[in-house]
C-alpha positions as CSV (number, residue, x, y, z in Angstrom):
1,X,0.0,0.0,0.0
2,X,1.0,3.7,-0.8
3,X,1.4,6.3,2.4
4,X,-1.7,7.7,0.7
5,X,-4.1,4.9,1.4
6,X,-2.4,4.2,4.3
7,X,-3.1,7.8,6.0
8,X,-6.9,7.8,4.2
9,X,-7.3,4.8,6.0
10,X,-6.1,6.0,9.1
11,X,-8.0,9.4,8.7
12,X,-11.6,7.1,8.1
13,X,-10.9,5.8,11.3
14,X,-10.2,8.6,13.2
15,X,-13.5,10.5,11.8
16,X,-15.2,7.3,12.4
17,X,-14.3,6.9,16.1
18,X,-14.8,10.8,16.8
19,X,-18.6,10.1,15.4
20,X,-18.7,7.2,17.7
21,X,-17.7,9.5,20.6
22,X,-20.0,12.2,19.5
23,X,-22.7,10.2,19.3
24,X,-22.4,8.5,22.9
25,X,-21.6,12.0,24.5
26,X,-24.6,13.5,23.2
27,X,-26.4,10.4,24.4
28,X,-25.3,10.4,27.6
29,X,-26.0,14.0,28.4
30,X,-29.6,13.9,26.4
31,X,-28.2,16.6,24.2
32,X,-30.1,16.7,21.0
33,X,-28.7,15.5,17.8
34,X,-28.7,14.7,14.2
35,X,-27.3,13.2,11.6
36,X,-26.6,14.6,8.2
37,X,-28.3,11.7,6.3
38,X,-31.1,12.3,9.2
39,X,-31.3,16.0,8.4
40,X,-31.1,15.5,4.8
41,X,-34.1,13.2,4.9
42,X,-36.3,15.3,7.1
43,X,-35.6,17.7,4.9
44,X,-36.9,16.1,1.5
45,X,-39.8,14.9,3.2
46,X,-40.7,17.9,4.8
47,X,-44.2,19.5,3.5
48,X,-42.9,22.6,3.5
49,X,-39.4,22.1,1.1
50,X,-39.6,23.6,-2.0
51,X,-37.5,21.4,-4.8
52,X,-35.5,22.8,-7.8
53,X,-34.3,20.1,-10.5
54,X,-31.8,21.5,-13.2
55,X,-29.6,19.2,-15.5
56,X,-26.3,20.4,-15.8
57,X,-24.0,19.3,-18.5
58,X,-26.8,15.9,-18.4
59,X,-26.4,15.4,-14.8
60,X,-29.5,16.4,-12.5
61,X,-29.0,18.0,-10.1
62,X,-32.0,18.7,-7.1
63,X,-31.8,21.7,-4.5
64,X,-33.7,21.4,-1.6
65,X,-34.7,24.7,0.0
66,X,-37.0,24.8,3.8
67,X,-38.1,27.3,5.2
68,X,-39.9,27.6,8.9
69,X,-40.5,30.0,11.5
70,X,-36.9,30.7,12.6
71,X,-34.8,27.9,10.4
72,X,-33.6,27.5,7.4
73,X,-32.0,24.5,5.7
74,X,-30.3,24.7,1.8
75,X,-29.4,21.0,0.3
76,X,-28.1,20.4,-3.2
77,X,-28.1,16.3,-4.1
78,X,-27.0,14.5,-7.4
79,X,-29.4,11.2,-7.4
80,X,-29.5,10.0,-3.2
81,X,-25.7,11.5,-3.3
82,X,-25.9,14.8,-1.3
83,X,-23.6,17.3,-2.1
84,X,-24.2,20.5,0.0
85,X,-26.5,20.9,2.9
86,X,-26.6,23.9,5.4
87,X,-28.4,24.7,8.2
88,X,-29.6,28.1,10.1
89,X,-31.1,28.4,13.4
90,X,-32.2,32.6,13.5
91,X,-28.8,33.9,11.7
92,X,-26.3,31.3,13.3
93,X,-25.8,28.4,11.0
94,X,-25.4,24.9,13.1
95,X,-24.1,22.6,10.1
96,X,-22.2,23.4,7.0
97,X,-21.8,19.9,5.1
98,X,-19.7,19.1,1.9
99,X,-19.2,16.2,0.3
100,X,-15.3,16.9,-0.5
101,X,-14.8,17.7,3.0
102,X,-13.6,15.1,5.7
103,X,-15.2,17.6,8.3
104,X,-18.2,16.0,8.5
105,X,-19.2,12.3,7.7
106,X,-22.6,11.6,6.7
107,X,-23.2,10.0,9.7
108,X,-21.7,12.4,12.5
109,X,-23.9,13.3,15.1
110,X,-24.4,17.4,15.0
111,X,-25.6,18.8,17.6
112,X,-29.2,20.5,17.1
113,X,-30.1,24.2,18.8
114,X,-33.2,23.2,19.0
115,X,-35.9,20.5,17.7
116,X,-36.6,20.8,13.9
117,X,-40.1,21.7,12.9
């Protein structure tokens, strides 16, 4: 194996553990918490979203926007890939996903300001 798989490998793992610890902190102290697969599914099936389809250069691409009293939530997806998805509580944003990040894994607990509507 090249150093490069090696330290992707090792870097998966670490993100993966820190998710794992995450989600059993927020656990243990009933702090509440979401996923970004979670959020990005409430967010598609939410009544409220309004959905934008373009296809770019042939790929199709879907922007989610949602709107409630004091939230706001902007996702862009290519088929059940999601690409971008941000989240606003008042002015203060509480998640900022990318897909080419390693920030954020798709399942890494984030911690919620309050419930979602």
């Amino acid at each position: 194996m090249s150093k490069n798989k090696y330290k992707d490998k090792a870097l998966s793992a670490v993100n993966k553990i820190k998710a794992n610890v995450k989600e059993t902190y927020y656990h243990m102290k009933d702090i509440p918490s979401i996923t970004v697969q979670e959020l990005a599914e409430k967010i598609k099936t939410h009544p409220n979203t309004h959905t934008t389809k373009k296809n770019l250069l042939g790929i199709t691409y879907t922007f989610y926007q949602l709107k409630t009293d004091n939230e706001y939530f902007y996702m862009e997806a290519n088929n059940a890939r999601i690409l971008q998805l941000d989240g606003y509580v008042g002015e203060k944003q509480f998640v900022s996903y990318r897909s080419y990040r390693d920030s954020y894994e798709l399942n890494t607990p984030i911690k919620l300001p309050a419930p979602i509507k």
